[in-house]
MIZA-840081 format. One record per residue (C-alpha): x negated, y negated, z. Coordinates in Angstrom, 2 decimals. Each point is the difference from the previous one (the first is absolute). Layout:
BEGIN
X,Y,Z
...
//
This chain:
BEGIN
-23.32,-3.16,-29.20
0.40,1.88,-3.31
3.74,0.00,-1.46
0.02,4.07,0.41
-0.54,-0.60,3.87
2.06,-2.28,0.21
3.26,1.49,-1.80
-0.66,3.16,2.50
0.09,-1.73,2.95
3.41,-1.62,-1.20
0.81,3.54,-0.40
-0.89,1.40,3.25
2.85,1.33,2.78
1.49,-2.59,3.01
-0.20,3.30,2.29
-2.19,0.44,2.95
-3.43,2.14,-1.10
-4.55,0.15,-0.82
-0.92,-2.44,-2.65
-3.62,0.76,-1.54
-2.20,-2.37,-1.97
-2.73,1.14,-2.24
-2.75,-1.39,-2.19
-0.44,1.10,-3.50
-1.91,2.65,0.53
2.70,1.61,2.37
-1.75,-0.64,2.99
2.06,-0.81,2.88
-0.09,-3.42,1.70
2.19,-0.34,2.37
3.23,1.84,1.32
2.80,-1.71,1.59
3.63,0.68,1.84
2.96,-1.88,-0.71
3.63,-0.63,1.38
0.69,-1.13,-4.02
-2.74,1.15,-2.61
0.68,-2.44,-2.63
0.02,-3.28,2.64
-3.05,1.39,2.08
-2.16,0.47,-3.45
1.41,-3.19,-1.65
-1.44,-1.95,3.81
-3.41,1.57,-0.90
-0.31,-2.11,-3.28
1.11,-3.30,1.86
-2.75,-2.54,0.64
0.36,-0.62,3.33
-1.01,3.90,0.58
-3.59,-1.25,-0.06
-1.51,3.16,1.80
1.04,2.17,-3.10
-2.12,-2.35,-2.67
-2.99,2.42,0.54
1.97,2.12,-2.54
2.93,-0.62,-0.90
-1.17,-0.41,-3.71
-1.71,2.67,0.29
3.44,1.57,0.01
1.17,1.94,-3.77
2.53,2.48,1.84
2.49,0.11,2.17
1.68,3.68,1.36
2.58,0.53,2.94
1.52,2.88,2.08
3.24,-0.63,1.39
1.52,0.95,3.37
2.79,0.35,1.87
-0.89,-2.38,2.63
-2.41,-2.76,1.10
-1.64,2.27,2.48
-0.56,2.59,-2.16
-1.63,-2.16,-2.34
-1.92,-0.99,3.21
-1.07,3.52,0.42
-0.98,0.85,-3.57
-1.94,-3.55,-0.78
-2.34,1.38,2.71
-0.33,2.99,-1.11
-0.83,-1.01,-3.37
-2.45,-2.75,1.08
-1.54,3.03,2.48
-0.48,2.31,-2.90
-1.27,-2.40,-2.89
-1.93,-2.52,2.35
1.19,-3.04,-2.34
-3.20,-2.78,-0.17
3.01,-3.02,0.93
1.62,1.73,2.76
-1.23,-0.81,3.68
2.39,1.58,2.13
1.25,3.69,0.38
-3.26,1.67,-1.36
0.20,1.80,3.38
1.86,0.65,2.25
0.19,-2.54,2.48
2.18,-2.79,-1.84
2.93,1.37,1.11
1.69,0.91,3.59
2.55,2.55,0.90
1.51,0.47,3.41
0.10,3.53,1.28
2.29,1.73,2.85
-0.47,3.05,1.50
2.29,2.47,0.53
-0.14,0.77,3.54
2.25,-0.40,2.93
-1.12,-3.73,0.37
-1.05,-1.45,-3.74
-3.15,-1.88,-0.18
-0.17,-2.89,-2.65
-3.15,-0.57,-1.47
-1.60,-1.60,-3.01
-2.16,1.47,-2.10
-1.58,-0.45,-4.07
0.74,4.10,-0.32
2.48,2.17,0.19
-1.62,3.04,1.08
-1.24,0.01,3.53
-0.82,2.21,2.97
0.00,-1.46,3.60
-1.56,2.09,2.29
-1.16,2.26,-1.52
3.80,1.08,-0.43
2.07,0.40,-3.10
2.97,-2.32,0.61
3.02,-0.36,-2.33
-0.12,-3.91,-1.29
2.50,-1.73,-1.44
-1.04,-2.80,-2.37
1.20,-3.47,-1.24
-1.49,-2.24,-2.07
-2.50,-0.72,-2.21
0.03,-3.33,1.65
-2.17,-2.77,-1.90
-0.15,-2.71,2.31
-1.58,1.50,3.11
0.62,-3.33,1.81
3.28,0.02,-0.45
0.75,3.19,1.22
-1.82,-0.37,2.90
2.08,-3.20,0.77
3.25,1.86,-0.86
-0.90,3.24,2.11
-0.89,-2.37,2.90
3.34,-1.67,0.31
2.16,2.60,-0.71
-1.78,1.47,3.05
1.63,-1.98,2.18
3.41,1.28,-0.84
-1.23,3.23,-0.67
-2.94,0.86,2.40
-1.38,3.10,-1.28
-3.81,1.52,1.06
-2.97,-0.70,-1.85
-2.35,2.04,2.29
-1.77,2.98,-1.08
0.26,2.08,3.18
2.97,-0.65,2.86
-1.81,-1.51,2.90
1.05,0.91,3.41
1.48,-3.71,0.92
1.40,-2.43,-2.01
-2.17,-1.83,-1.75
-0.10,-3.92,-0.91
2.33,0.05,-2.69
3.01,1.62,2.41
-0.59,-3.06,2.30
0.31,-2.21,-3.07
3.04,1.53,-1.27
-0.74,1.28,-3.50
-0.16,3.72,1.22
2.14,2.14,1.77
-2.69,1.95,1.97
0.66,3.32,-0.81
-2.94,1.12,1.62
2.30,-1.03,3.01
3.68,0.55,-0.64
-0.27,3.71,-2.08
3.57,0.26,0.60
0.69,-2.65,-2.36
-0.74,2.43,-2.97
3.02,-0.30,-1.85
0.43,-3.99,0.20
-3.73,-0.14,-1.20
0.62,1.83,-2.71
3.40,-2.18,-1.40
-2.63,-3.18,0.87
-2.62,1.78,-2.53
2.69,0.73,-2.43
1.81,-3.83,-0.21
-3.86,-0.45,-0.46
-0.73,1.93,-3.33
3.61,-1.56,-1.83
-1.00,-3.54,0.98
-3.78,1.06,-1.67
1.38,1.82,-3.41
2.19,-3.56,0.13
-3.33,-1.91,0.25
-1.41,2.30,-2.71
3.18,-0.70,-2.18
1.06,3.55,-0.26
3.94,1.09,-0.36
1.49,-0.44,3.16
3.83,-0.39,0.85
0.89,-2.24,2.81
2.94,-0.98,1.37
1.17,-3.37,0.86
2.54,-0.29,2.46
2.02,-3.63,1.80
3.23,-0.78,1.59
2.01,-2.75,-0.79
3.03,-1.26,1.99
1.45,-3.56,1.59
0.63,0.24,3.69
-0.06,3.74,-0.06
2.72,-0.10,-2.44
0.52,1.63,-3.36
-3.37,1.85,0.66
-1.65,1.52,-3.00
-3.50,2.32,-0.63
-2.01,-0.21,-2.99
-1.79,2.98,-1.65
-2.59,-1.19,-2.85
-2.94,1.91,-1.28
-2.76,-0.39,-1.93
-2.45,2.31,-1.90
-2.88,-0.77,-1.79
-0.22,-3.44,1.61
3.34,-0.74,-1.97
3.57,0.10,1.10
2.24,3.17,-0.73
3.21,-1.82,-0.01
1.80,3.04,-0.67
-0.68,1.76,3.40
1.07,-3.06,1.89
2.72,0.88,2.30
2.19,-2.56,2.52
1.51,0.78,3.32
3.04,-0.93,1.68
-0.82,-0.29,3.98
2.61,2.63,1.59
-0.76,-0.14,3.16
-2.17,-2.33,1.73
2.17,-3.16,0.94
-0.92,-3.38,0.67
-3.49,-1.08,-1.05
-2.74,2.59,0.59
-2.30,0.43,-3.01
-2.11,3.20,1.70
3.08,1.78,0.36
1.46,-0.97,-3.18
-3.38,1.02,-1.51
-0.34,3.05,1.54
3.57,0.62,-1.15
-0.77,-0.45,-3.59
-3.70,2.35,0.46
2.05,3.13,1.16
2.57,-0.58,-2.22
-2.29,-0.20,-3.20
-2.08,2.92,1.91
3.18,1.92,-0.44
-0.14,0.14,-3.58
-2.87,2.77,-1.04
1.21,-0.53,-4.17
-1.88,-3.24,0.27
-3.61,-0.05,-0.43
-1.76,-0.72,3.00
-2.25,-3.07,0.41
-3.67,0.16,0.92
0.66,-3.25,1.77
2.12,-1.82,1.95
-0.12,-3.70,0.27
2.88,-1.89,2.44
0.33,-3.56,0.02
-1.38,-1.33,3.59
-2.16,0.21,2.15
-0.73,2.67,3.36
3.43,0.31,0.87
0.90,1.14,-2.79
-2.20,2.90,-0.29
2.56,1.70,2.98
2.78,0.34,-2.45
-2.68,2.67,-1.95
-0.72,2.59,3.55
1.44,2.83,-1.41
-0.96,-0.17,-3.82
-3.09,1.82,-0.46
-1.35,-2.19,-3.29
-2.56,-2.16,0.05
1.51,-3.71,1.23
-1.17,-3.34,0.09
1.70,-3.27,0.95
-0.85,-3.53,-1.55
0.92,-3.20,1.47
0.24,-2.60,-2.54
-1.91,-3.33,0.72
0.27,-2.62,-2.84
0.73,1.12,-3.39
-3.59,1.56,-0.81
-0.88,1.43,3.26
1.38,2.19,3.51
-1.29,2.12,2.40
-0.20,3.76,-0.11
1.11,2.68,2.60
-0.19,3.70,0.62
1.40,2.22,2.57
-3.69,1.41,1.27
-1.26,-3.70,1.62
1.16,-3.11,1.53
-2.46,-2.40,-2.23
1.12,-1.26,-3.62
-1.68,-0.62,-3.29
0.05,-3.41,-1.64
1.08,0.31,-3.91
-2.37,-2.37,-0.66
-2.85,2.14,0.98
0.82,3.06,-2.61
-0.76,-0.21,-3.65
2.55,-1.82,-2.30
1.20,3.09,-1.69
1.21,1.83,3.26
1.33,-3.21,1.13
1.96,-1.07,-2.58
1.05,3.78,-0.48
1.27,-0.01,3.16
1.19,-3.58,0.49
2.39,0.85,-3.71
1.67,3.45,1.64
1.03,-2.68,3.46
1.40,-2.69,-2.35
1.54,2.01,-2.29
1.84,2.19,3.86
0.95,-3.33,0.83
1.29,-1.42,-3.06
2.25,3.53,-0.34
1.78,0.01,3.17
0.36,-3.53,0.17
1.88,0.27,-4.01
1.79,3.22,1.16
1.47,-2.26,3.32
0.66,-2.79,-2.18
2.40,2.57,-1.92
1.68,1.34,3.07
0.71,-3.64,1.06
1.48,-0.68,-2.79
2.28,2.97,0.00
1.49,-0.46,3.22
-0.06,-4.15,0.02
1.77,0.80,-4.16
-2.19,-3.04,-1.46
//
Protein backbone atom coordinates (compact mmCIF):
# COMPACT_ATOMS: atom_id res chain seq x y z
CA UNK A 1 0.00 0.00 0.00
CA UNK A 2 1.47 3.39 -1.00
CA UNK A 3 2.11 5.88 2.09
CA UNK A 4 -0.62 8.44 0.41
CA UNK A 5 -3.27 5.53 0.82
CA UNK A 6 -2.39 4.76 3.67
CA UNK A 7 -2.30 8.25 5.62
CA UNK A 8 -6.05 8.66 4.08
CA UNK A 9 -7.39 5.81 5.38
CA UNK A 10 -5.96 6.90 8.91
CA UNK A 11 -7.85 9.90 8.03
CA UNK A 12 -11.12 8.57 7.17
CA UNK A 13 -14.52 9.12 9.57
CA UNK A 14 -15.61 6.25 12.50
CA UNK A 15 -19.34 7.08 11.27
CA UNK A 16 -21.65 4.70 9.62
CA UNK A 17 -21.54 5.29 5.47
CA UNK A 18 -20.33 3.88 1.23
CA UNK A 19 -16.67 3.35 1.04
CA UNK A 20 -15.37 3.17 -2.75
CA UNK A 21 -12.10 1.74 -4.00
CA UNK A 22 -10.60 2.63 -7.27
CA UNK A 23 -7.65 1.74 -9.46
CA UNK A 24 -5.45 4.34 -10.90
CA UNK A 25 -7.17 5.00 -13.66
CA UNK A 26 -10.38 5.91 -11.57
CA UNK A 27 -12.13 2.96 -12.37
CA UNK A 28 -14.24 1.64 -9.72
CA UNK A 29 -13.57 -1.74 -8.04
CA UNK A 30 -15.56 -2.39 -5.57
CA UNK A 31 -18.16 -0.49 -3.29
CA UNK A 32 -18.81 -1.35 0.19
CA UNK A 33 -21.18 -0.36 3.42
CA UNK A 34 -19.93 0.07 6.74
CA UNK A 35 -21.17 0.43 10.46
CA UNK A 36 -17.41 2.30 10.91
CA UNK A 37 -15.61 3.41 7.56
CA UNK A 38 -12.19 3.57 8.79
CA UNK A 39 -12.35 -0.20 10.65
CA UNK A 40 -14.40 -1.80 7.68
CA UNK A 41 -11.63 -0.42 5.01
CA UNK A 42 -8.64 -1.02 7.36
CA UNK A 43 -10.32 -5.20 7.55
CA UNK A 44 -10.05 -5.11 3.70
CA UNK A 45 -6.15 -4.77 3.80
CA UNK A 46 -5.84 -7.63 6.52
CA UNK A 47 -4.47 -10.94 5.27
CA UNK A 48 -6.81 -13.15 6.41
CA UNK A 49 -9.42 -11.26 3.92
CA UNK A 50 -8.13 -13.66 1.26
CA UNK A 51 -11.21 -13.21 -1.15
CA UNK A 52 -10.16 -9.47 -1.67
CA UNK A 53 -6.36 -10.45 -2.96
CA UNK A 54 -7.79 -10.42 -6.58
CA UNK A 55 -7.30 -6.62 -6.15
CA UNK A 56 -6.63 -5.24 -3.43
CA UNK A 57 -3.27 -3.88 -4.90
CA UNK A 58 -4.83 -2.96 -7.52
CA UNK A 59 -6.25 -0.39 -5.14
CA UNK A 60 -4.55 3.65 -5.56
CA UNK A 61 -7.83 5.38 -4.09
CA UNK A 62 -9.97 5.28 -1.57
CA UNK A 63 -13.46 7.75 -1.45
CA UNK A 64 -16.47 7.53 1.09
CA UNK A 65 -20.04 8.95 1.52
CA UNK A 66 -21.23 9.14 4.90
CA UNK A 67 -24.70 8.49 6.38
CA UNK A 68 -26.78 8.87 9.01
CA UNK A 69 -27.34 5.31 9.67
CA UNK A 70 -26.26 1.73 8.91
CA UNK A 71 -29.34 1.11 6.87
CA UNK A 72 -29.06 3.89 4.91
CA UNK A 73 -25.70 3.07 4.01
CA UNK A 74 -27.40 -0.32 3.26
CA UNK A 75 -29.65 1.37 0.86
CA UNK A 76 -27.17 3.60 -0.96
CA UNK A 77 -24.19 0.78 -1.27
CA UNK A 78 -26.83 -0.89 -3.50
CA UNK A 79 -27.66 1.66 -5.27
CA UNK A 80 -24.26 2.57 -6.11
CA UNK A 81 -23.17 -1.02 -6.92
CA UNK A 82 -26.70 -1.07 -9.20
CA UNK A 83 -25.68 1.99 -11.10
CA UNK A 84 -21.79 1.47 -11.66
CA UNK A 85 -21.91 -2.47 -11.89
CA UNK A 86 -18.43 -2.66 -9.90
CA UNK A 87 -16.20 -5.87 -11.57
CA UNK A 88 -15.59 -7.15 -7.44
CA UNK A 89 -19.03 -6.86 -6.31
CA UNK A 90 -21.32 -10.10 -6.46
CA UNK A 91 -24.28 -9.21 -4.67
CA UNK A 92 -26.93 -6.36 -5.09
CA UNK A 93 -26.37 -5.86 -8.92
CA UNK A 94 -30.14 -6.51 -8.98
CA UNK A 95 -32.58 -6.57 -7.25
CA UNK A 96 -33.09 -9.66 -5.58
CA UNK A 97 -30.29 -9.54 -2.74
CA UNK A 98 -32.39 -7.96 -0.55
CA UNK A 99 -36.03 -8.69 1.13
CA UNK A 100 -38.60 -6.36 2.44
CA UNK A 101 -41.81 -7.35 4.13
CA UNK A 102 -44.92 -5.65 2.90
CA UNK A 103 -48.53 -5.12 4.65
CA UNK A 104 -51.44 -4.12 3.16
CA UNK A 105 -53.65 -1.73 4.21
CA UNK A 106 -56.89 -3.33 4.32
CA UNK A 107 -59.31 -4.33 6.97
CA UNK A 108 -57.25 -7.58 7.65
CA UNK A 109 -53.28 -6.84 6.74
CA UNK A 110 -51.58 -9.41 4.73
CA UNK A 111 -47.74 -9.92 5.40
CA UNK A 112 -45.80 -10.83 2.61
CA UNK A 113 -42.24 -10.88 1.39
CA UNK A 114 -41.12 -9.60 -1.50
CA UNK A 115 -37.39 -8.23 -3.37
CA UNK A 116 -39.65 -4.92 -4.54
CA UNK A 117 -41.43 -2.44 -3.24
CA UNK A 118 -43.85 -1.71 -5.82
CA UNK A 119 -46.49 -4.31 -6.35
CA UNK A 120 -50.04 -4.89 -7.55
CA UNK A 121 -52.05 -7.99 -6.33
CA UNK A 122 -54.88 -8.58 -8.26
CA UNK A 123 -54.84 -6.66 -10.51
CA UNK A 124 -55.67 -4.00 -7.67
CA UNK A 125 -53.73 -1.01 -6.50
CA UNK A 126 -53.27 -1.65 -2.77
CA UNK A 127 -51.63 0.79 -0.32
CA UNK A 128 -48.28 -1.18 1.06
CA UNK A 129 -46.47 -0.42 3.79
CA UNK A 130 -42.79 -1.41 3.69
CA UNK A 131 -39.93 -2.54 6.06
CA UNK A 132 -36.76 -3.52 5.37
CA UNK A 133 -34.22 -3.82 3.10
CA UNK A 134 -33.58 -7.04 4.83
CA UNK A 135 -30.13 -8.78 3.80
CA UNK A 136 -30.35 -12.05 5.21
CA UNK A 137 -33.49 -13.52 3.67
CA UNK A 138 -33.06 -16.59 5.95
CA UNK A 139 -33.17 -14.87 8.78
CA UNK A 140 -36.13 -13.07 8.26
CA UNK A 141 -37.96 -15.82 7.27
CA UNK A 142 -36.99 -17.53 10.63
CA UNK A 143 -37.86 -14.34 12.57
CA UNK A 144 -41.31 -13.74 10.71
CA UNK A 145 -42.10 -17.45 11.42
CA UNK A 146 -41.84 -17.30 15.16
CA UNK A 147 -43.11 -14.16 15.83
CA UNK A 148 -46.15 -15.71 14.11
CA UNK A 149 -46.95 -17.62 16.76
CA UNK A 150 -47.51 -14.77 19.10
CA UNK A 151 -48.71 -12.71 16.50
CA UNK A 152 -50.71 -14.81 13.92
CA UNK A 153 -51.32 -12.55 11.15
CA UNK A 154 -52.52 -13.81 7.28
CA UNK A 155 -50.22 -14.50 4.65
CA UNK A 156 -52.91 -15.48 2.05
CA UNK A 157 -53.56 -13.59 -0.99
CA UNK A 158 -57.34 -13.91 -1.13
CA UNK A 159 -59.66 -14.72 2.24
CA UNK A 160 -60.83 -18.24 1.76
CA UNK A 161 -64.22 -19.14 2.85
CA UNK A 162 -62.98 -21.56 5.91
CA UNK A 163 -60.15 -21.43 7.88
CA UNK A 164 -57.37 -22.62 6.47
CA UNK A 165 -54.33 -24.81 7.92
CA UNK A 166 -52.55 -22.19 9.53
CA UNK A 167 -55.84 -21.16 11.90
CA UNK A 168 -55.79 -24.85 13.06
CA UNK A 169 -52.09 -24.44 13.80
CA UNK A 170 -52.41 -21.32 15.62
CA UNK A 171 -50.27 -18.72 13.85
CA UNK A 172 -53.41 -16.97 12.30
CA UNK A 173 -56.37 -15.60 13.56
CA UNK A 174 -58.72 -16.59 10.65
CA UNK A 175 -60.12 -13.56 9.67
CA UNK A 176 -61.65 -15.03 6.84
CA UNK A 177 -63.76 -16.48 9.82
CA UNK A 178 -64.09 -14.11 12.74
CA UNK A 179 -64.59 -10.48 10.55
CA UNK A 180 -65.72 -9.09 13.71
CA UNK A 181 -62.38 -9.22 15.09
CA UNK A 182 -61.34 -6.15 12.89
CA UNK A 183 -60.12 -3.95 15.40
CA UNK A 184 -57.98 -6.61 17.54
CA UNK A 185 -56.42 -7.64 14.10
CA UNK A 186 -55.43 -4.54 13.42
CA UNK A 187 -53.52 -3.71 17.15
CA UNK A 188 -51.96 -7.56 16.33
CA UNK A 189 -50.62 -6.01 12.83
CA UNK A 190 -49.50 -2.92 14.50
CA UNK A 191 -47.34 -4.61 17.73
CA UNK A 192 -46.16 -6.35 14.43
CA UNK A 193 -44.54 -3.41 12.41
CA UNK A 194 -42.68 -1.82 15.99
CA UNK A 195 -41.23 -5.25 16.79
CA UNK A 196 -39.99 -5.22 12.71
CA UNK A 197 -38.54 -1.38 12.59
CA UNK A 198 -36.86 -2.93 16.09
CA UNK A 199 -35.47 -5.84 14.01
CA UNK A 200 -34.46 -3.31 11.32
CA UNK A 201 -32.77 -1.12 14.10
CA UNK A 202 -34.79 1.92 13.45
CA UNK A 203 -35.70 4.61 16.43
CA UNK A 204 -38.17 3.12 18.45
CA UNK A 205 -39.16 4.04 22.15
CA UNK A 206 -40.21 1.26 24.37
CA UNK A 207 -41.13 1.08 27.62
CA UNK A 208 -40.00 -1.20 30.25
CA UNK A 209 -42.15 -1.72 33.03
CA UNK A 210 -41.73 -4.36 36.68
CA UNK A 211 -43.00 -4.41 40.14
CA UNK A 212 -41.03 -4.94 42.98
CA UNK A 213 -42.30 -5.63 46.54
CA UNK A 214 -41.68 -8.36 49.62
CA UNK A 215 -44.85 -10.07 50.68
CA UNK A 216 -47.00 -7.50 49.00
CA UNK A 217 -45.37 -4.95 51.06
CA UNK A 218 -43.73 -1.65 50.27
CA UNK A 219 -44.88 -2.25 46.59
CA UNK A 220 -43.15 -0.18 43.98
CA UNK A 221 -43.52 0.23 39.77
CA UNK A 222 -40.72 0.95 37.60
CA UNK A 223 -40.91 3.15 34.45
CA UNK A 224 -37.58 2.87 32.21
CA UNK A 225 -37.27 3.63 28.56
CA UNK A 226 -35.11 3.28 25.97
CA UNK A 227 -34.60 4.89 22.50
CA UNK A 228 -32.32 4.14 19.98
CA UNK A 229 -31.55 0.75 21.53
CA UNK A 230 -30.02 2.86 24.50
CA UNK A 231 -31.46 3.85 27.80
CA UNK A 232 -33.06 7.43 28.29
CA UNK A 233 -32.44 7.61 31.93
CA UNK A 234 -33.94 10.86 32.10
CA UNK A 235 -37.59 9.79 31.29
CA UNK A 236 -37.44 7.06 33.87
CA UNK A 237 -40.18 7.52 36.27
CA UNK A 238 -40.98 5.26 39.74
CA UNK A 239 -44.30 4.52 41.27
CA UNK A 240 -45.52 4.24 44.65
CA UNK A 241 -48.40 1.37 44.69
CA UNK A 242 -51.59 3.38 46.12
CA UNK A 243 -53.91 1.11 46.02
CA UNK A 244 -53.61 -2.45 45.39
CA UNK A 245 -52.81 -4.20 48.83
CA UNK A 246 -51.23 -7.30 49.58
CA UNK A 247 -49.26 -8.96 46.78
CA UNK A 248 -50.86 -8.74 43.33
CA UNK A 249 -48.40 -7.70 40.61
CA UNK A 250 -51.34 -7.43 37.63
CA UNK A 251 -53.10 -5.07 39.65
CA UNK A 252 -50.21 -3.24 40.86
CA UNK A 253 -49.13 -3.15 37.17
CA UNK A 254 -52.10 -2.11 35.80
CA UNK A 255 -52.05 0.55 38.52
CA UNK A 256 -48.82 2.00 37.44
CA UNK A 257 -50.05 1.71 33.21
CA UNK A 258 -53.10 4.07 33.87
CA UNK A 259 -51.35 6.11 36.05
CA UNK A 260 -48.38 6.83 33.58
CA UNK A 261 -51.31 6.79 30.79
CA UNK A 262 -52.54 9.75 32.70
CA UNK A 263 -49.75 11.88 31.94
CA UNK A 264 -50.15 13.12 28.03
CA UNK A 265 -46.69 15.72 28.65
CA UNK A 266 -44.73 12.52 28.42
CA UNK A 267 -43.85 11.15 25.18
CA UNK A 268 -45.57 8.14 24.41
CA UNK A 269 -43.77 4.81 23.81
CA UNK A 270 -44.07 2.77 20.63
CA UNK A 271 -43.67 -0.19 22.91
CA UNK A 272 -44.45 -1.64 25.89
CA UNK A 273 -42.47 -4.37 27.43
CA UNK A 274 -43.71 -5.83 31.20
CA UNK A 275 -41.68 -8.12 33.03
CA UNK A 276 -43.56 -11.74 32.96
CA UNK A 277 -45.09 -13.80 31.30
CA UNK A 278 -49.23 -14.25 30.05
CA UNK A 279 -50.59 -13.04 33.10
CA UNK A 280 -49.17 -10.24 32.95
CA UNK A 281 -50.33 -9.05 29.70
CA UNK A 282 -54.06 -8.51 31.72
CA UNK A 283 -52.71 -5.62 33.64
CA UNK A 284 -52.35 -3.83 29.80
CA UNK A 285 -56.60 -4.46 28.61
CA UNK A 286 -57.34 -1.06 28.44
CA UNK A 287 -54.06 0.62 27.04
CA UNK A 288 -54.33 0.78 23.44
CA UNK A 289 -50.24 0.60 22.65
CA UNK A 290 -48.64 -2.02 21.32
CA UNK A 291 -47.65 -4.61 24.47
CA UNK A 292 -45.60 -7.46 24.89
CA UNK A 293 -44.67 -9.50 27.96
CA UNK A 294 -41.23 -11.38 28.48
CA UNK A 295 -40.65 -14.03 30.92
CA UNK A 296 -37.13 -14.22 31.84
CA UNK A 297 -35.48 -17.76 31.71
CA UNK A 298 -31.71 -17.77 32.61
CA UNK A 299 -29.77 -14.71 32.23
CA UNK A 300 -29.55 -14.74 28.24
CA UNK A 301 -32.86 -16.06 27.37
CA UNK A 302 -37.14 -16.00 28.22
CA UNK A 303 -40.11 -16.51 26.55
CA UNK A 304 -42.20 -13.97 24.73
CA UNK A 305 -46.01 -13.16 24.97
CA UNK A 306 -48.66 -11.08 23.30
CA UNK A 307 -52.20 -10.44 24.00
CA UNK A 308 -53.53 -11.85 20.33
CA UNK A 309 -52.46 -15.87 21.08
CA UNK A 310 -52.01 -18.38 23.69
CA UNK A 311 -48.48 -19.80 22.18
CA UNK A 312 -45.01 -18.06 23.14
CA UNK A 313 -41.79 -17.30 21.39
CA UNK A 314 -38.48 -18.65 22.64
CA UNK A 315 -35.70 -15.69 22.82
CA UNK A 316 -33.45 -17.96 21.64
CA UNK A 317 -35.09 -18.33 18.35
CA UNK A 318 -34.93 -14.36 17.32
CA UNK A 319 -31.79 -12.70 16.15
CA UNK A 320 -29.25 -11.48 18.83
CA UNK A 321 -29.89 -7.86 18.28
CA UNK A 322 -33.73 -7.98 19.09
CA UNK A 323 -32.93 -10.25 21.85
CA UNK A 324 -30.52 -8.61 23.63
CA UNK A 325 -32.52 -5.29 22.85
CA UNK A 326 -35.21 -6.58 24.49
CA UNK A 327 -33.65 -8.79 27.17
CA UNK A 328 -31.54 -4.99 28.33
CA UNK A 329 -35.11 -2.86 28.58
CA UNK A 330 -36.44 -6.26 31.21
CA UNK A 331 -33.18 -6.11 33.24
CA UNK A 332 -32.75 -2.73 33.36
CA UNK A 333 -37.37 -2.67 34.67
CA UNK A 334 -36.22 -5.01 37.09
CA UNK A 335 -33.12 -3.63 38.35
CA UNK A 336 -35.25 -0.03 38.77
CA UNK A 337 -38.03 -1.09 40.86
CA UNK A 338 -36.14 -3.44 42.73
CA UNK A 339 -33.36 -0.10 43.63
CA UNK A 340 -36.44 2.21 44.02
CA UNK A 341 -37.96 -0.63 46.83
CA UNK A 342 -34.67 -0.97 48.28
CA UNK A 343 -35.00 2.96 48.98
CA UNK A 344 -38.47 2.83 50.39
CA UNK A 345 -37.27 0.03 52.76
CA UNK A 346 -34.86 1.84 53.91
CA UNK A 347 -36.92 4.88 54.66
CA UNK A 348 -39.43 3.34 56.70
CA UNK A 349 -36.99 0.47 58.44
CA UNK A 350 -34.40 4.21 58.99
CA UNK A 351 -31.14 2.03 58.13
Amino acid sequence: MKEELKEKIEKLPETPGVYIFKDKNENILYIGKAKNIKKRVKQHFQKQQKWIWDFVEDIADVEVLECESEKEAMLLEAELIKRYQPKFNIEWKDDKNYFFVGVTKEDFPRVFLTHQTKLQISNCKLQIDYFGPFVKGSELKRFLAEIRRILPFRTCKNLPKKPCLYYHLGVCLAPCQNKRQKKKYQKMIETLKVLLRIYLQEDVRIEGYDISNISGSLATGSMVVFEKGKPKKSDYRKFRIKKVKGQNDVKSLREVLLRRMKHKEWKMPDLILLDGGKGQLKAANKIDIPTISLAKKGKHSGKLYSRFSKNFVSLNELPEEFKNLLLKVRDEAHRFAISYHKLRRRKVLKI
